[in-house]
N, C-alpha and C positions, 0 to 999 in steps of 0.2 A: 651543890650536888649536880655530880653529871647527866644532861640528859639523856636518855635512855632512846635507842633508835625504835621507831616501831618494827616488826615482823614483815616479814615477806609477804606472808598471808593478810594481814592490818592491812596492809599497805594497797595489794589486790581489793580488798573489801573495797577498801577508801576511793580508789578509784574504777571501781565498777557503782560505785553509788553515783563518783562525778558523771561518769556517759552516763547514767539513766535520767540523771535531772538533767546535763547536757541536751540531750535527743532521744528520740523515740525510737527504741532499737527495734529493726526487723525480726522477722523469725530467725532463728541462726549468726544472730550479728555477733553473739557475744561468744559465741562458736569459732567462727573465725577470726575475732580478735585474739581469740585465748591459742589461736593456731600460732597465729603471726606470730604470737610470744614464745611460744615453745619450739617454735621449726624457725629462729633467728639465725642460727648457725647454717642450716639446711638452705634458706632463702638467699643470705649472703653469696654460699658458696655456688650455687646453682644462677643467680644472678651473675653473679662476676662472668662467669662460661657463656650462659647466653649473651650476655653483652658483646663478650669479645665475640662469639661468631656474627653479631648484626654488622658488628667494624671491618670483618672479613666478607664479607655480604655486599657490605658498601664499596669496598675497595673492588671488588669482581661489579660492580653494576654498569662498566663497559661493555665487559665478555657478554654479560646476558643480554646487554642490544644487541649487540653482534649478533649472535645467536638466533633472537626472535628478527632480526633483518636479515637472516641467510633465510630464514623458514618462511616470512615475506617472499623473497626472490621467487622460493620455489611454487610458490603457490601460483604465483605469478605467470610461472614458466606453464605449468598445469591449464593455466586458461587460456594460455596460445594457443593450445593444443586443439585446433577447432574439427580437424578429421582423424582421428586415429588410425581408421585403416587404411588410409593411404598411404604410398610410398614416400610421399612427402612429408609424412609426419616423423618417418625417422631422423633427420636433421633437427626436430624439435624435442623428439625422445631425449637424444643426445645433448641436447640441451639442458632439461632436465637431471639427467643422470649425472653432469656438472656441477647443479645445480645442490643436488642431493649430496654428493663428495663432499663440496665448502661447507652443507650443515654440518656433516657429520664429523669435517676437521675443528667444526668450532666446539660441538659437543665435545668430542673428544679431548679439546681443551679447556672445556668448563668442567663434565662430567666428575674427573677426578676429585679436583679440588670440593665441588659442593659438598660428595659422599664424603669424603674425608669427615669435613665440616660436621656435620652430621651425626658422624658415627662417635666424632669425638663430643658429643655434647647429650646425647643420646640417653644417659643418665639425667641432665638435668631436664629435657622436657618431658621425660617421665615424671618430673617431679611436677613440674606446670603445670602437668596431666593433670594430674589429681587437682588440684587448684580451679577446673575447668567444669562447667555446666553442659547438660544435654544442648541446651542453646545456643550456648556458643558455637557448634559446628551447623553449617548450614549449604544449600547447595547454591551456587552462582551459576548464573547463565555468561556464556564465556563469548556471543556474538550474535548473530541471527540467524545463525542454523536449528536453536532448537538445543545444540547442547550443553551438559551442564557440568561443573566440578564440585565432588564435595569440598568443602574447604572446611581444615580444620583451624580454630584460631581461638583467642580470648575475645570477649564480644567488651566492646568498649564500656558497654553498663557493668559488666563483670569487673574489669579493669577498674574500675571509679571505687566499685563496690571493696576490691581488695585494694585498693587502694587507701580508701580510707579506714580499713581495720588496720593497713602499717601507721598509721598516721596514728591510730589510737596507741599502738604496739609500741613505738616511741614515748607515747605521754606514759604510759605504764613503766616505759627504761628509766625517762628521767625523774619520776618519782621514786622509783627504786633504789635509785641511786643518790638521791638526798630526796626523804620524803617530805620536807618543808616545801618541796615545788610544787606539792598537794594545795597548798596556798597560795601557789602565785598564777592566779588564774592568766593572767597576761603571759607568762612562760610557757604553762601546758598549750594555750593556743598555739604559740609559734610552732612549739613540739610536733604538734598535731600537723599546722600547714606544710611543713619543714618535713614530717613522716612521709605525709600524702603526696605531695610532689616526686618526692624521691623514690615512693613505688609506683608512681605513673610509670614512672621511665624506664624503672625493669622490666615491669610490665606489658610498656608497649616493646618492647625488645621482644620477650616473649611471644606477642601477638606476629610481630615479622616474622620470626622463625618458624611459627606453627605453617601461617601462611603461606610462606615460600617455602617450607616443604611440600605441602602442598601441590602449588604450583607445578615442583621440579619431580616429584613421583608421575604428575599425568603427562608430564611432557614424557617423559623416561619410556612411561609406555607406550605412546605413539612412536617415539623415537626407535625404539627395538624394531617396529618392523620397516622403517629404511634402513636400519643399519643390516639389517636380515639382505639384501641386495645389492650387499656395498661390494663384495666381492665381482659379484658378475657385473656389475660396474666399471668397474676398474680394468674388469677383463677388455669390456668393449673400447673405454676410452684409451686403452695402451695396446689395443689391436692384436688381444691374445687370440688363435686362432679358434681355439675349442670355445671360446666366447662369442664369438661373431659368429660360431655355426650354429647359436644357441639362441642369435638374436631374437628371434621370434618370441620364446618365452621370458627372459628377461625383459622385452619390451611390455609383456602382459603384465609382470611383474610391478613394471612400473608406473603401468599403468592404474595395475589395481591399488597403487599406495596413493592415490590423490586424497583419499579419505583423512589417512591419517598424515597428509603432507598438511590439508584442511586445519584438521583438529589441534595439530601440533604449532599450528601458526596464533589461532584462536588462544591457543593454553598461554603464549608465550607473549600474544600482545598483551591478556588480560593480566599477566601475571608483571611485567616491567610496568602498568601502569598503577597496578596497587600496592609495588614495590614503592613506586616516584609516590604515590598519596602516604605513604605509611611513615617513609623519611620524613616529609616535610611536618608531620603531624610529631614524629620524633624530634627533631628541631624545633617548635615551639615550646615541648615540654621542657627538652634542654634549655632552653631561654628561660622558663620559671623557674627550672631550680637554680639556676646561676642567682637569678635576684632573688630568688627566697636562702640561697646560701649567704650572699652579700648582707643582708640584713638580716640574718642570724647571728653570723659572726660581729659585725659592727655593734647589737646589740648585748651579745654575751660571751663573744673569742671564741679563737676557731679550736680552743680543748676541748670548749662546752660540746661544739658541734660534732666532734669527734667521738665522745664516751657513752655521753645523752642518750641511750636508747636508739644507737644509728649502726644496725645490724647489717649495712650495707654499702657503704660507704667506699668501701674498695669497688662495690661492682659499680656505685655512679661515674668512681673514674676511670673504670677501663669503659662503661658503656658512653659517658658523654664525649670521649675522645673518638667514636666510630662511625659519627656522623660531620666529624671536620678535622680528619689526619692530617699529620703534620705535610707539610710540602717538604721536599729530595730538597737535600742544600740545608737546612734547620736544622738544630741542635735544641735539647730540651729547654736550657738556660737561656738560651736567646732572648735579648729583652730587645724590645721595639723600638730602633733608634729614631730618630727627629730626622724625616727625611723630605720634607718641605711638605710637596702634596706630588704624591707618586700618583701612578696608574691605578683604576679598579682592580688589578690583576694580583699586584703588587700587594695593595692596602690588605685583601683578601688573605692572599697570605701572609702577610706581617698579624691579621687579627687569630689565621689558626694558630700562628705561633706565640701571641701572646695568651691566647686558649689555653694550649698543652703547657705551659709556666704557669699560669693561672691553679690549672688543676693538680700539677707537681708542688709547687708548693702550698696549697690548703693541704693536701694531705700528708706533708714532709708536718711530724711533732713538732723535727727538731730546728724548725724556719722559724727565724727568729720573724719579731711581730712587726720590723721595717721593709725585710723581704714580704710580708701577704700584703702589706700595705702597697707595696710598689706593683705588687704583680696584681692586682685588684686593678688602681688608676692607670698600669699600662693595657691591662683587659678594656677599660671604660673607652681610653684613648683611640683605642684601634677599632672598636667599635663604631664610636662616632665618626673615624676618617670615613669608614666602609658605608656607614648611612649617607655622609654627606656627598660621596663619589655617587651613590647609587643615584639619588636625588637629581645631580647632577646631570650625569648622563639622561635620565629620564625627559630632561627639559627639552 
C-alpha cells in the first residue's frame, strides 16, 4: 500500500515541534521564521537587486576615494588660508576655488551613477525596511568636531537574528519537500547551517546599501552648497569680467563654505572607511558559504542544494560575484591553466576567474557532475596558489 505524504500543515506542526525542542525560541522568533517562509519569493527577488548594486558599489569604490581625496585637498587648501583679509590671501582663495571645481568634477562623476543605483533598487530596500528594528538605526560621530550622522543600517545582531530564521525557513523547504528529512536530523542541520550562511550574505548586502546610502545623502548635502558657487567659480578662474568685479563676494562665499568643505570631508573619510570594514566582513561571509556550499553538495549533489528550501540562491550568485569581479581579458568558461607559479597579481586573478566558473556552474541544472567536479578543484587550486604567493611575499 502506497505511502500517503503528510499535509503541508502536518508537516509545519512537525517542524515547529523540532525548533522548540531544538532551542529556546525568543519572543517573536516563530513570527519571523513563519515570515521567512511566506516572503520566499519576495526575499529572493529583493536580494538578487541588492546584491547586484553592492557589486556596482564595489566596482565605483575607486571614484569614492577619489572623491573623499579631492574633499581632503580642499580642506587642506582651507587651513592655508591663515589671513583672509589680506590681499594675500586671494592667491590662496584661488586656490581653493580649484580646489572646489576637481570636487565637484568628481561628484559629478560619481553623483549620477550612485542615484541611479538607488532609485533602481528603491523598491527592495523598502523591503529591508520592514525587516529593520528601531535599533538598528543609530548616530555615528564622523571625527572630532562633535558632528554626527544618522546612519541607517541592519545592526549585525539583527542580521544573525534573520539570519537564522532563513536558516530555519530552509529546514521547513526541505521538509516540505520530502517530509522523511523530518528524520534525518543530520540533513535539517546542514539545511539550517547551509540557510544561515546564505542569509548572512544578503544580509550583509543589505547592511552596505542602507549604510552607504547613508553616507552618500550627508555628503549630497554638504556638497549642494559648493556646488551653489560653482558658477562664480569658474567665472573667476576663466577671468569672466562680471566675475572679478564680484570678487569680493564670491571670495566671502568661499569663505563661508569651509564648514561644509569640513563636514563634507569628515562624511566622506568616515563613509570609504566603513565601506573598506563592511567588504572585508562581506568576504569572509562569502568564504563560509563557498565551504558550506562545498560540503553540502559533496554530501547530497548540487539538485539537493538547488530545490531544498533555497529561496535565494540566484541572489548568492549575483551577490558573491560583487565582491571579486571578473578581471577585462576573462571569459566565463575560462578554467585555470597550469602556469608553473605566476605572479601575486596574476594567481589573483586566475582565482576570480576560477570563482565566477565556480559559481556558473553550481548554478547551471544542466552541468553535468564532471564539470562541478572540476570547477570545485580548479576553485581549491587557485586558492591555495593565492595563499601560498601571499605567504610568500610576506616573508
Amino acid at each position: 500500500m502506497p505511502r500517503t505524504r503528510p499535509s503541508s500543515m502536518m508537516a509545519f506542526f512537525l517542524v515547529a515541534g523540532f525548533l522548540a525542542v531544538g532551542s529556546v525560541a525568543e519572543a517573536g522568533f516563530f513570527t519571523t521564521v513563519g515570515r521567512m517562509i511566506k516572503e520566499r519569493q519576495q526575499m529572493s527577488q529583493s536580494s538578487r537587486n541588492v546584491a547586484g548594486a553592492v557589486k556596482a558599489l564595489y566596482r565605483e569604490r575607486k571614484s569614492v576615494a577619489a572623491f573623499a581625496q579631492s574633499a581632503a585637498t580642499l580642506v587642506a587648501a582651507y587651513r592655508g588660508l591663515t589671513n583672509k583679509a589680506s590681499a594675500a590671501a586671494v592667491p590662496k582663495l584661488l586656490e581653493i576655488a580649484r580646489a572646489i571645481t576637481t570636487l565637484a568634477n568628481e561628484y559629478v562623476n560619481l553623483s549620477p551613477k550612485v542615484s541611479k543605483l538607488y532609485k533602481d533598487i528603491k523598491p527592495d530596500l523598502d523591503y529591508f525596511a520592514t525587516l529593520r528594528e528601531d535599533e538598528d538605526d543609530r548616530e555615528v560621530p564622523l571625527g572630532t568636531t562633535g558632528r554626527k550622522i544618522l546612519l541607517k543600517s541592519l545592526s549585525d545582531k539583527r542580521i544573525n537574528k534573520l539570519a537564522g530564521a532563513h536558516g530555519w525557513s530552509r529546514v521547513w523547504g526541505a521538509i516540505k519537500d520530502d517530509p522523511m528529512n523530518l528524520f534525518r536530523w543530520g540533513r535539517l542541520k546542514d539545511e539550517y547551517q547551509y540557510g544561515k550562511v546564505e542569509g548572512q550574505y544578503v544580509l550583509k548586502c543589505a547592511q552596505i546599501a542602507f549604510e552607504t546610502e547613508s553616507y552618500y545623502q550627508a555628503a549630497t548635502a554638504s556638497m549642494n552648497e559648493l556646488l551653489g558657487i560653482r558658477n562664480e567659480i569658474n567665472g573667476i578662474l576663466n577671468g569672466n569680467l562680471d566675475a572679478l568685479l564680484g570678487i569680493g563676494n564670491t571670495i566671502n562665499r568661499i569663505q563661508g563654505a569651509v564648514g561644509a568643505a569640513e563636514s563634507l570631508s569628515e562624511i566622506l573619510n568616515a563613509g570609504v572607511n566603513n565601506l573598506g570594514t563592511r567588504f572585508e566582513q562581506l568576504n569572509q561571509i562569502q568564504e563560509a558559504y563557498v565551504k558550506q556550499h562545498q560540503t553540502y553538495v559533496a554530501k547530497y549533489g548540487q539538485m539537493a542544494s538547488q530545490t531544498a528550501g533555497n529561496p535565494t540562491r540566484t541572489t548568492t550568485t549575483t551577490g558573491t560575484t560583487s565582491t571579486v569581479p571578473r578581471p577585462s581579458g576573462t571569459a566565463p568558461g575560462q578554467s585555470i591553466p597550469g602556469l608553473g607559479t605566476p605572479d601575486l597579481a596574476t594567481a589573483m586573478a586566475m582565482y576570480q576567474t576560477a570563482y565566477q566558473e565556480y559559481i556558473r556552474i553550481t548554478q547551471d541544472p544542466d552541468a553535468s557532475p564532471a564539470a562541478r567536479t572540476k570547477a570545485i578543484a580548479n576553485l581549491q587550486k587557485a586558492r591555495n596558489l593565492v595563499e601560498t604567493l601571499k605567504a610568500r611575499s610576506a616573508r
